[in-house]
C-alpha positions in Angstrom: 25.4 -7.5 5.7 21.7 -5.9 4.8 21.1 -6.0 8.9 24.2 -4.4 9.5 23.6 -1.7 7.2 20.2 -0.8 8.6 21.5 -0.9 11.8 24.6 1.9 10.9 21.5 4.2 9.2 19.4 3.7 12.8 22.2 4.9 14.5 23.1 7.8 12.3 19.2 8.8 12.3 19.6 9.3 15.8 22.6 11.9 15.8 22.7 13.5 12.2 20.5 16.4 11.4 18.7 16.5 7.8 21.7 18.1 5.1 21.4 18.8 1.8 22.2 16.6 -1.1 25.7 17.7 -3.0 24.4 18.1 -6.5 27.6 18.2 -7.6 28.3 14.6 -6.3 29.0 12.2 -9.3 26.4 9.4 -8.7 23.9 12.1 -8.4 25.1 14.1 -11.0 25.3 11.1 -13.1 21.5 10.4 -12.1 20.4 13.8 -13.4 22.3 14.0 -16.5 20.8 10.2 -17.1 17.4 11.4 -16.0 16.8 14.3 -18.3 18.0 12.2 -21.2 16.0 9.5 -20.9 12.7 11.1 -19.9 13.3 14.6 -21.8 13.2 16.9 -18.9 15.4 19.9 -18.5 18.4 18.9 -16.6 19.1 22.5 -14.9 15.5 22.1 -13.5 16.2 18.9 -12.0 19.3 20.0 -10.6 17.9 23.1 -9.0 15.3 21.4 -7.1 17.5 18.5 -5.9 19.7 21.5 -4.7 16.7 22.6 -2.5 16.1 19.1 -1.3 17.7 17.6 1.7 19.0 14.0 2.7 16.7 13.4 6.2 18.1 10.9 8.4 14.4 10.5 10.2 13.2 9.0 6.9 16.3 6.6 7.0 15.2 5.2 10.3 11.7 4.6 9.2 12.4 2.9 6.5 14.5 0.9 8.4 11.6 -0.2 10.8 8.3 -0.6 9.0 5.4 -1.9 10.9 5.1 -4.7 8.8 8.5 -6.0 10.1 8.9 -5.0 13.4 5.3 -5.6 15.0 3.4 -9.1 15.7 0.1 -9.2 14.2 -1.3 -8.6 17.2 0.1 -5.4 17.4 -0.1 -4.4 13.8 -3.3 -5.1 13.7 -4.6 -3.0 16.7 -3.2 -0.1 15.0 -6.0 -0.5 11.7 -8.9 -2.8 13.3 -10.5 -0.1 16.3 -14.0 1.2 16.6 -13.0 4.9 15.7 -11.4 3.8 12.4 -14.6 1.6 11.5 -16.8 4.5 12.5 -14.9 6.8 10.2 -14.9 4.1 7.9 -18.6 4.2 8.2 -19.2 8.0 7.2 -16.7 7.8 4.7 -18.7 5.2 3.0 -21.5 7.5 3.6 -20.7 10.4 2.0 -19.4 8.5 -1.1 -21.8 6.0 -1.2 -22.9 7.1 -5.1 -19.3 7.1 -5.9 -18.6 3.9 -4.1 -21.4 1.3 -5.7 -21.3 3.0 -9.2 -17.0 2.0 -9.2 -18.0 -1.4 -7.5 -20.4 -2.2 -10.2 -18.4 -1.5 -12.5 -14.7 -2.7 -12.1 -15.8 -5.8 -9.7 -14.0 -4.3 -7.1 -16.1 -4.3 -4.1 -16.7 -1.4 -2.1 -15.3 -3.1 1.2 -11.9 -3.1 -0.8 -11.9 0.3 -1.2 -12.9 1.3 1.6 -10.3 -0.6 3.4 -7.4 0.2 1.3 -8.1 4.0 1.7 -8.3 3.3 5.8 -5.9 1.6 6.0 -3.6 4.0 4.0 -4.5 7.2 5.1 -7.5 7.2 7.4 -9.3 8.2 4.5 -7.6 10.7 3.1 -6.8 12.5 6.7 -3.3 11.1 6.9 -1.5 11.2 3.3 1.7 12.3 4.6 4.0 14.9 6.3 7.3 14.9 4.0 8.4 16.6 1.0 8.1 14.1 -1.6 11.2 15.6 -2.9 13.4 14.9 0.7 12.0 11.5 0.6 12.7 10.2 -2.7 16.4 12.0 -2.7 16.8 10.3 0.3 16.1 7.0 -0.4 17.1 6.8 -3.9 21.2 8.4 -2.8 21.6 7.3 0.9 20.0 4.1 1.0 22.3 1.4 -0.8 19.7 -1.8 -0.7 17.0 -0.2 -2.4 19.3 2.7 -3.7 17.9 1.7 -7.7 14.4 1.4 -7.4 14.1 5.0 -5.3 16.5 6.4 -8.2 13.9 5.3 -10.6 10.6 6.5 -8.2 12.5 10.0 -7.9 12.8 9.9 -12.0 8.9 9.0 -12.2 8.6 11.9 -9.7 9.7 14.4 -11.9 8.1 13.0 -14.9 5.0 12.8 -13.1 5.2 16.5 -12.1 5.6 17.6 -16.2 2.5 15.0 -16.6 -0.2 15.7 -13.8 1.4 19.0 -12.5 2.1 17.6 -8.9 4.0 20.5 -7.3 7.6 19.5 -6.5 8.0 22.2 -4.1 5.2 21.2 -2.0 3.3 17.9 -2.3 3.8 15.8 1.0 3.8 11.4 1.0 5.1 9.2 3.0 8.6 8.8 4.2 8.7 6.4 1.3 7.8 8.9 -1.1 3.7 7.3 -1.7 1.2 10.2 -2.2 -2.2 11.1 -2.3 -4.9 9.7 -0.8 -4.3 5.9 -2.2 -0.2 6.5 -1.7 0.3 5.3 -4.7 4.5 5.8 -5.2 5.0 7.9 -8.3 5.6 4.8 -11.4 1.8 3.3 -10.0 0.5 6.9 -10.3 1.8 7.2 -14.1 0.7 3.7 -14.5 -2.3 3.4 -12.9 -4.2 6.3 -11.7 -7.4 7.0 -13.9 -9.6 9.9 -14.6 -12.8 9.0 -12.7 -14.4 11.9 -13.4 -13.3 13.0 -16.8 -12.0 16.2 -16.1 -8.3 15.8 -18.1 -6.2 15.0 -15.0 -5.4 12.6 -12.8 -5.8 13.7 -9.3 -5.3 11.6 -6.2 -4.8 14.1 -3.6 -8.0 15.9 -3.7 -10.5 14.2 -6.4 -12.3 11.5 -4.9 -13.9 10.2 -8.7 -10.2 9.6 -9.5 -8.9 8.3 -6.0 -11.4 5.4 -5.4 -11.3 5.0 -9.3 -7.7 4.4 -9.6 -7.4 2.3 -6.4 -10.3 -0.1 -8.2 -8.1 -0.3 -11.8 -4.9 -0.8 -9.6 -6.8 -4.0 -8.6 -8.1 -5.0 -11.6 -4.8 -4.6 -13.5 -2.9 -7.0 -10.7 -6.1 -9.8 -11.6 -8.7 -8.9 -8.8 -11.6 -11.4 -9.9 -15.2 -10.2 -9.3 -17.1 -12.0 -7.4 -14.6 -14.6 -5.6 -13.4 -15.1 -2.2 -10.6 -12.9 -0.3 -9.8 -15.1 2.5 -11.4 -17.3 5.5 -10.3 -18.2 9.1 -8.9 -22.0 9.3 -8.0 -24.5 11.5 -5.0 -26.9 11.7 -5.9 -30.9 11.8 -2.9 -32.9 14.0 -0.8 -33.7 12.7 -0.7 -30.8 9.2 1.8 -32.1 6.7 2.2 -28.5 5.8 4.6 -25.8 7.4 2.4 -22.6 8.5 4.9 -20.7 9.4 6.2 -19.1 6.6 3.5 -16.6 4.7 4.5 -16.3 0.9 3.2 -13.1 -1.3 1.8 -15.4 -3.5 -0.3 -18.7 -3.5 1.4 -21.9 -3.9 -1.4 -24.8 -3.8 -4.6 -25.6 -4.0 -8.0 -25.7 -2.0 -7.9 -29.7 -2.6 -4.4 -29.7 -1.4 -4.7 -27.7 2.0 -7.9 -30.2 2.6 -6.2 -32.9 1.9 -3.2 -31.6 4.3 -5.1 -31.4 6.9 -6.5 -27.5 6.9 -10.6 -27.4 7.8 -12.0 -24.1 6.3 -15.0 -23.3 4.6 -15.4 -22.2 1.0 -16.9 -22.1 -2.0 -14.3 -22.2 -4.3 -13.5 -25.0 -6.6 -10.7 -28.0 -5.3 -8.8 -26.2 -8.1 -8.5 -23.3 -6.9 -5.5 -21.4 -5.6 -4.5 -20.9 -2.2 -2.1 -20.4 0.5 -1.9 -21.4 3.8 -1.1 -17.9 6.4 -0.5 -18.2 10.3 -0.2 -15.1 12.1 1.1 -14.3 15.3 -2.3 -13.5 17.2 -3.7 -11.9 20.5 -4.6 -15.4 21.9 -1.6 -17.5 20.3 -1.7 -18.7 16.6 -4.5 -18.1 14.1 -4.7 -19.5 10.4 -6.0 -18.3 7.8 -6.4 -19.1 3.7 -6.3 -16.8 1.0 -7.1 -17.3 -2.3 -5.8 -15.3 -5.8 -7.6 -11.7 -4.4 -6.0 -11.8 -1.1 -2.6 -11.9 -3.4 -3.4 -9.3 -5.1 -3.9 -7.0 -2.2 -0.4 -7.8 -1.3 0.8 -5.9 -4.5 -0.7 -2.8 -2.7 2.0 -4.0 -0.1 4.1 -6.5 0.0 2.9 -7.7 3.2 0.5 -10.2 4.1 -0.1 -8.5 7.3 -0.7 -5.9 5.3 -3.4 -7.5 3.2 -5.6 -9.2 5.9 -5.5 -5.8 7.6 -7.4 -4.4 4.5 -9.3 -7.0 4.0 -10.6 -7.4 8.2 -10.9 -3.6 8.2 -13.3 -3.4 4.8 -15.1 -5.8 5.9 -15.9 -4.3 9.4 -16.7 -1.3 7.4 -19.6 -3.0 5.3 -20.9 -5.4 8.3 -21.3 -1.8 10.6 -22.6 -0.3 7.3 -25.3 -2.7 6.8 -26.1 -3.2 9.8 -27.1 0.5 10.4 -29.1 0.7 7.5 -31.4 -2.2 8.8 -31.8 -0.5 12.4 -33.5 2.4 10.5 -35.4 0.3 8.7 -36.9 -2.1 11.2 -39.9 -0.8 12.8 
């Protein structure tokens, strides 16, 4: 039913131009009436800017297709890992190098991470989005029935978020999916996780980078980043593997010990105890294996994809190799 839907909202993306949304329509005037009541916000303000906001059938058909569905890793991974993106990895890090190791040291969150979230998400901060937050979230949360609830509740955080931090309703761009600034954050992880890095009395992720690479840090730290351990490693598959490789969970379900004992060869230094999970992705030269431990999980609460997450991870880390390995040119005679 779910793949029949998405495939009636393709084919209306393809005809229908963008419309705007009938206030007056009872779900949506339900919504409003609902919205002001529970978050105290001036229902005839709501209602006027939802008037001015239209339903856009190109945001219905890229929701319907995300990259982390409808592309191999191979392919999804030659969008993020190229040379330009690690060279502009490598003067981002550059100019924010202060910035970078003073959050590192001091939320555990290394500056690879950070780095590779932000590239990954909006080739540091030069892609953050082209659509009215306003057209997306409206959208989403009243012409997309399987996730019609949680956009109704984004769109509500929306406008709470505007009274809050002052985001202009009128104008601030995201994604088709309604994430913004820099770290497109969607608007409840902006309420509940963006920080002021720099002290200044608001929260800004479009345009401070104190706050951007600050909140992107305590996002980690409040889904359990641990300082100092292991991400993931490349592994190799014993014949015959008692375990099935073939489907990649969001979440680890055994052990270091466990995948050894299955048959998995990797190296590590984490403890037999440990958690992990066994990943197989779809690569350029056939299957490749990999195993992540608890901070690879947590980058799939960034995104729930763990295409997703090795793409951050492979990415930050090409960042800091190139990094490093520039500063010892110029220091070697």
């Amino acid at each position: 039913m779910r793949q029949k839907i998405i495939l009636l909202l393709c084919a209306l993306a393809a005809t229908a131009p963008a419309v705007a949304i009938d206030v007056t329509r009872p779900d949506v005037a339900a919504w409003i009436e609902a919205t002001a009541r529970e978050h105290k916000l001036d229902a005839a303000a709501i209602r006027q800017t939802l008037a001015a906001a239209e339903v856009q059938q190109s945001i219905l058909e890229a929701i319907a297709r995300p990259a982390e569905k409808a592309k191999p890793w191979s392919e999804y991974r030659a969008i993020f890992i190229t040379p330009e993106r690690v060279a502009a990895g490598v003067l981002f890090w550059r100019e924010h190098a202060e910035r970078l190791e003073r959050i590192a040291t001091s939320t555990g969150v290394p500056a690879e991470m950070l780095a590779g979230i932000i590239g990954v998400e909006t080739y540091f901060g030069q892609r953050a989005g082209k659509h009215r937050l306003v057209n997306a979230l409206t959208t989403l949360a009243f012409e997309y029935p399987p996730r019609a609830e949680f956009f109704k509740k984004e769109l509500a955080q929306l406008f709470v978020l505007a009274k809050e931090e002052k985001v202009p309703l009128d104008s601030a761009l995201g994604s088709y999916a309604g994430a913004m600034g820099v770290p497109q954050f969607i608007p409840s992880s902006y309420r509940n996780f963006a920080v002021d890095g720099d002290a200044d009395g608001q929260r800004d992720l479009f345009g401070n980078w104190d706050d951007v690479l600050s909140s992107v840090a305590n996002y980690f730290v409040k889904h359990n980043w641990k300082a100092g351990e292991a991400v993931a490693t490349r592994a190799q598959l014993t014949s015959p593997c008692e375990l099935d490789p073939e489907q990649n969970l969001l979440k680890p379900d055994t052990t270091v010990a466990a995948l050894d004992g299955a048959g998995v060869r990797f190296t590590s230094d984490r403890p037999g105890d440990a958690a992990a999970g066994l990943l197989s992705y779809d690569g350029r030269d056939g299957r490749e294996y990999w195993v992540g431990f608890d901070n690879f999980f947590v980058i799939t609460r960034y995104n729930r994809s763990t295409m997703y997450a090795l793409a951050v991870y492979q990415l930050g880390q090409a960042i800091g190799e190139a990094v490093r390995a520039q500063a010892t040119a110029a220091t070697t005679p």
